[in-house]
N, C-alpha and C positions, 0 to 999 in steps of 0.2 A: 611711611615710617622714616626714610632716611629724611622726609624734609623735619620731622622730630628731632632726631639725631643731630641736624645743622643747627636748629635753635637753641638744643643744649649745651653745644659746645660753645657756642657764641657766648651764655650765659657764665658758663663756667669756663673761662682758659685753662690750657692744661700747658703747664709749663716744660720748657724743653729737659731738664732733668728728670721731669715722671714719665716723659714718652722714647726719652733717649735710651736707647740698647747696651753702648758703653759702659765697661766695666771705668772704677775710678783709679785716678792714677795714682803712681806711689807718691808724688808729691803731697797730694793731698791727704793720702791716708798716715801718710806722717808729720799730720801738722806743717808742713814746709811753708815758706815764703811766697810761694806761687800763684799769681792770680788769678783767682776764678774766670770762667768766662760767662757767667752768672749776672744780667745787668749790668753791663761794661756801661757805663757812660760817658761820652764825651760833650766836651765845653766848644761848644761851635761860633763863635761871635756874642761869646756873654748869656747863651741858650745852651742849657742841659739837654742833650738829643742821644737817643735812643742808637746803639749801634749798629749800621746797616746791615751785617752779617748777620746780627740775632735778628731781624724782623724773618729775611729772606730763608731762615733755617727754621723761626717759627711756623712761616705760611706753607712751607715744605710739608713740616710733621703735620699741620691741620689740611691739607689737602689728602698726604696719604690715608688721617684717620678717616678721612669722609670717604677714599675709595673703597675702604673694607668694608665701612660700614655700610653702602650703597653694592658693594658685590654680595654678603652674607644677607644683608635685605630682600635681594631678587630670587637668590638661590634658596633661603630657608622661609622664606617669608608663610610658606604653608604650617611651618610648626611653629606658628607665633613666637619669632623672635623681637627681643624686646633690650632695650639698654636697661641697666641697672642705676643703681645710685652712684657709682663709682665708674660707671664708662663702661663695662662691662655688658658685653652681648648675650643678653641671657637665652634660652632656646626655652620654648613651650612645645607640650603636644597637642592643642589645635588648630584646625587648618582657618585662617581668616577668610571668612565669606566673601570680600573685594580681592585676595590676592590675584596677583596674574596666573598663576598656576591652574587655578580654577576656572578663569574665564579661557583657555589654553584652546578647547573646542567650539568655545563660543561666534560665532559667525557676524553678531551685533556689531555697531558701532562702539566702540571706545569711548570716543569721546565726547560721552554725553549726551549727542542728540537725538534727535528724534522719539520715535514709542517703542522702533524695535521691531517694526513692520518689514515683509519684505520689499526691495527695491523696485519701483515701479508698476509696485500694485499686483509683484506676480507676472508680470510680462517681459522682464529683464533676465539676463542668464545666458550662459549660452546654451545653442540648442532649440531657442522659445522661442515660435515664431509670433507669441501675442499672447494675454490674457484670455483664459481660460470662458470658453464661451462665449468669446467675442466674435461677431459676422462682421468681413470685411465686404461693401458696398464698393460696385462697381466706380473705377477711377474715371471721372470725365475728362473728358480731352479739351484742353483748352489752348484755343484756337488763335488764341494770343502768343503762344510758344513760340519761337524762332525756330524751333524743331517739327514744327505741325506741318505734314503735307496731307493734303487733301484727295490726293489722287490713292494714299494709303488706304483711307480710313474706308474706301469703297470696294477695297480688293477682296475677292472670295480664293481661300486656296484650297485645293483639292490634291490629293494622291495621285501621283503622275506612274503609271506601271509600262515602261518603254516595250515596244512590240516585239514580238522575239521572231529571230531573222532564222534560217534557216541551217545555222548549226547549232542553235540551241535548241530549234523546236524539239528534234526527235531526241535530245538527252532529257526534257521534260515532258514531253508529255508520255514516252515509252516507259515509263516506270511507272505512270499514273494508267492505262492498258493493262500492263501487267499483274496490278493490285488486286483490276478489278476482277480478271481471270481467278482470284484465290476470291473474294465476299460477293462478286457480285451483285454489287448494289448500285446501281447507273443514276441514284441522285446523288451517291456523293463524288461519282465523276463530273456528271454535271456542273456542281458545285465548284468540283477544283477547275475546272475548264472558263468559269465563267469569270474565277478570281485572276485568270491570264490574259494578254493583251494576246491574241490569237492573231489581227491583224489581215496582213495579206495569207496568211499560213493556214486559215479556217480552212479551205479546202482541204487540206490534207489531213486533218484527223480521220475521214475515215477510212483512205486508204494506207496507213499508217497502220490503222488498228486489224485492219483484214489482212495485212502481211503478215502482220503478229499472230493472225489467228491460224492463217496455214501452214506455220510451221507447230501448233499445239494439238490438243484435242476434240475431237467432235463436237465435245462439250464446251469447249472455247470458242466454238466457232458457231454454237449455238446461242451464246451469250453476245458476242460480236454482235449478231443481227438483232439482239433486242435491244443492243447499245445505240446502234443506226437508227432504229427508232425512235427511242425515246431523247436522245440527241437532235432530231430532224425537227424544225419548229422552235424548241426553244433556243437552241445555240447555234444550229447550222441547218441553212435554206435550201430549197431543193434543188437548185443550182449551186452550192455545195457539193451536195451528193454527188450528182451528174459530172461535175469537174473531178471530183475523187475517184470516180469510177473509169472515166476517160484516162484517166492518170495511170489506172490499176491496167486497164487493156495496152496504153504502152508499155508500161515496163514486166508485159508477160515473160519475154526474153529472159530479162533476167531472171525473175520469179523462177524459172522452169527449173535453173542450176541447182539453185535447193531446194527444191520443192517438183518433181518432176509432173505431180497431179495436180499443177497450178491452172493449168487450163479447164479441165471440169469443175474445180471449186470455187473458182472467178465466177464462171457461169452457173453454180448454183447461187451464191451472192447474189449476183444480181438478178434471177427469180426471185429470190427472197424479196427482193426490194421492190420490185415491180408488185409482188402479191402486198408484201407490207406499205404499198402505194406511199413512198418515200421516192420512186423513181416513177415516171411516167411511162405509160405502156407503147407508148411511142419510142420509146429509147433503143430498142434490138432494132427497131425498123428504121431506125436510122441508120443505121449501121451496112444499111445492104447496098450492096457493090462498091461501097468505100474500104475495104476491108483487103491490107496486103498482105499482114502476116497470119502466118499459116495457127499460133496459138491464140491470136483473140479470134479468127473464126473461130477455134472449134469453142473458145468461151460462150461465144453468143450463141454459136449451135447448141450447146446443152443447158443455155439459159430458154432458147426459143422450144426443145424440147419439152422441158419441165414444166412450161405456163401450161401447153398443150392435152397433158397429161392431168394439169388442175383443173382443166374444162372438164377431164371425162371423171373426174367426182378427187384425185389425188391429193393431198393436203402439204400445200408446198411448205409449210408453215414448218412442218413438222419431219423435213428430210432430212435435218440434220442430228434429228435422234434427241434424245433427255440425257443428260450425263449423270453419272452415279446415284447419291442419293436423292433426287429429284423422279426416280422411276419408282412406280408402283412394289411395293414387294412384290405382288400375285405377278405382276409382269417379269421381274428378276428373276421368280423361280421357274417359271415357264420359258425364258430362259437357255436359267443353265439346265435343266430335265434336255432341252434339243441340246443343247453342247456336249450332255453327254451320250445321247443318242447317235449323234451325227461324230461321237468318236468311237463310240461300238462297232459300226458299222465300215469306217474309214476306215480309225487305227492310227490317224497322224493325229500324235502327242506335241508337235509343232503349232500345229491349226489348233488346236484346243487351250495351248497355253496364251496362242493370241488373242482368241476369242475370250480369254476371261477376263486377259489385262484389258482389254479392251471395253467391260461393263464397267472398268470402275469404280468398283464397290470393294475395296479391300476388306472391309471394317463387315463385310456379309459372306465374307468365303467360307464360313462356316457352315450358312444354309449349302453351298456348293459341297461338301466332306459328306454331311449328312445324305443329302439326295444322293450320293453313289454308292454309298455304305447300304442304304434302304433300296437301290434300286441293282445290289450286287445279293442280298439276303430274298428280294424277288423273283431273280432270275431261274435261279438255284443250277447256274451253270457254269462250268469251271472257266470256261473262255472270259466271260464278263468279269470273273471273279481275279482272271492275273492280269487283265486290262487296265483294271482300275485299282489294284494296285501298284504298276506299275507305272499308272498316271502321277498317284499320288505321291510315290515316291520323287517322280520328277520334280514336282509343283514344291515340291518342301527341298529339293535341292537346290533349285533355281530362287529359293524364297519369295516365291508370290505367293505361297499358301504360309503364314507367318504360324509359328509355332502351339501361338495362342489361339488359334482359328482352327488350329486342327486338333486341340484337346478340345474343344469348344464343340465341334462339328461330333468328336466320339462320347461326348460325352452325352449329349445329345440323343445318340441311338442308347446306350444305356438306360435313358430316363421315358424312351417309349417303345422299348421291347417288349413289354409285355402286351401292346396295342398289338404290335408288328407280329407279335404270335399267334394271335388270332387268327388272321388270313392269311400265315407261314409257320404250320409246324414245327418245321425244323427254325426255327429262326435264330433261334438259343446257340445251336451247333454248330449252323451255320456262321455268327457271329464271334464264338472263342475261335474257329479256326481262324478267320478272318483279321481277327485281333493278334493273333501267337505270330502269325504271317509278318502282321505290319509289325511288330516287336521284334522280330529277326530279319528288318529290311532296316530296321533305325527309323521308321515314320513316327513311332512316339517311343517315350520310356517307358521302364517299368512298372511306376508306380500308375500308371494309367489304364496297362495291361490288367494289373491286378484289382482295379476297381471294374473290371468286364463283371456282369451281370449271370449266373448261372443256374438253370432251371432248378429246380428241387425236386426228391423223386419219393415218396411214402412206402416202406417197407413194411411188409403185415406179417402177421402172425408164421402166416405159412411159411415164410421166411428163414423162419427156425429161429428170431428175434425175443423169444420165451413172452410174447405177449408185448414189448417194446415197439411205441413209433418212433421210427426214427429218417431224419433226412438227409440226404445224400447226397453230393455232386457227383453226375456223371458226365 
């Protein structure tokens, strides 16, 4: 449009009196003598020429027409603006389909070329590593390069894991021990054993892990020995073992300080190992008259004991007992039935509390509530009956008997009294007192008291009931 605009002006000059702003002078508007400055012309050498002033003031006013009319072009160009007959910028209300307004989000080229394709077929951009669906083939090496060596092109590289020296061993592998004591599971120590450079330090995993285990429980040191196992062969040789164990008989000395029954549990270890044939049965008898300190004899004396003892039928396999949930029920309850036998009889509430910590089984001390409750309603004897409640009362201050285990444990007798009355009359009577007892020692609350179980009694006629059944707590 504004190149429009330039052809028309071209066509028609527009004189400096129709574009000039100036009001006219009083000269003028009273006829005066005064000369226009309207086509001055001067006489230049015999040539009529044009005054330089009027060119330089024309080309002025037609340059500013052309900047409005190229600035109202750009800016209205969407409402079809349009010059009129007389120079005049007309405005329209539609938007022209080439204006730049419209192509505004347009992304194309401009300038005509091309179809309007994306650039490079879709592979250009940033972000793009290539045309879509395209497989990049392997780059040959060309051997012509100034850059090509040849000693490269044959190197294999591998994962280098530096061997870990002797202050890192026991910060890594003693948490990887410790894991296993909570799952377990001896192929994923395995596993992480075999992902470390172990190095000159293989010996010592497993006297590393038996130190660990004699400061835990039974059942950790039950686990110990089947680690030794199942470790012997694939990660660590039997001259492993045998150095580990050498290791463990020096440093009984220390061991004893924290652990004062470091000398029998060494020497059951290595029973174990000699039975789980990890250790050779030559190993104690190596040992004889080489021997200065006074705790690894007694180690090899009650390892050489215990093989002794598996000749005559003993199962060395199994002296370090099953830990918690790993034991038979029928065997847990037979049992606590002796723990609570063997505290009827004593009376040391001491020995009975260790003897329970000691099965293990937190998450089962209910079956333990129950069988003193059923075996204090069979007695039918007051002695047993203030014994064990005031076992019970211990065990729930000391919270080894957790709150939940001992509504558990009552609830329990509740839901097979009426068994338990069968073969105990009184068992009913015997059980409210028993109950109002442990509600005035604090052993449970209220609302547990009041869920206690109580016989029913049939009132007849003779009663004086006017013919009414009716049932009764007594």
């Amino acid at each position: 449009m504004a190149a429009d605009c330039e052809a028309w002006l071209n066509a028609n000059p527009v004189g400096v009196e129709d574009l000039s702003d100036s009001f006219i002078s009083g000269e003028e508007d009273n006829g005066g003598s005064g000369v226009s400055n309207k086509n001055i012309n001067n006489e230049i050498n015999g040539n009529w020429m044009s005054s330089p002033s009027n060119n330089i003031h024309e080309a002025c006013l037609k340059a500013k027409a052309k900047r409005r009319l190229r600035k109202h072009s750009s800016r209205d160009s969407g409402r079809g603006d349009s010059l009129s007959d007389n120079g005049d910028v007309g405005r329209g209300t539609s938007m022209a389909p080439t204006s730049p307004k419209s192509k505004l989000l347009d992304r194309k080229s401009r300038m005509g070329k091309g179809r309007g394709l994306p650039k490079k077929g879709g592979a250009g951009g940033k972000g793009v590593w290539g045309r879509s669906g395209e497989v990049y083939e392997p780059v040959e090496v060309d051997k012509k390069d100034p850059n090509f060596d040849e000693d490269q092109e044959n190197c294999v590289y591998e994962t280098v894991v530096p061997p870990l020296d002797e202050r890192d061993f026991e910060k890594t592998v003693a948490p990887i021990v410790q894991e296993y004591f909570e799952h377990g599971d001896t192929n994923e120590v395995a596993e992480l054993l075999a992902d470390l450079n172990l190095g000159p330090m293989r010996s010592e995993v497993p006297s590393l892990a038996v130190s660990l285990a004699l400061e835990a429980k039974a059942s950790h040191r039950e686990l110990t020995s089947r680690l030794l196992v199942d470790l012997c062969g694939s990660i660590l040789s039997r001259s492993d073992m045998e150095a580990s164990f050498d290791k463990l008989l020096r440093d009984l000395p220390d061991l004893v300080l924290d652990t004062p029954g470091a000398p029998q549990l060494v020497g059951q270890f290595i029973a174990r190992a000699v039975s789980d044939q990890i250790l050779s049965k030559s190993y104690i008898e190596g040992y004889k008259g080489k021997v200065d300190c006074d705790h690894a004899r007694a180690a090899l004396d009650r390892a050489a004991v215990l093989l002794k003892m598996s000749m005559g039928g003993l199962r060395v396999d199994n002296h370090w007992g099953m830990g918690g949930g790993q034991r038979p029920v029928i065997q847990l309850i037979k049992e606590m039935n002796l723990l609570l036998k063997e505290y009827i009889l004593s009376g040391d509430g001491k020995e009975a509390e260790r003897c329970l910590r000691d099965l293990e089984v937190p998450h089962f001390h209910h079956e333990f509530v129950y069988e003193a409750i059923v075996m204090v309603l069979e007695s039918r004897g007051e002695k047993t009956f203030k014994m064990v409640l005031q076992l019970l009362k211990s065990l729930s201050l000391s919270s080894i008997i957790t709150v939940d285990q001992m509504r558990r444990g009552y609830e329990r007798v509740y839901m097979d009294i009426e068994e338990i009355n069968i073969d105990v009359p009184l068992a009913y009577f015997i059980l409210e007192q028993f109950v109002d007892k442990s509600f005035r020692m604090g052993i449970i609350g209220l609302k547990l008291r009041d869920q206690c179980p109580h016989r029913n009694r049939k009132r007849f006629v003779s009663e004086g009931d006017g013919g009414v059944v009716k049932f009764e707590r007594y």
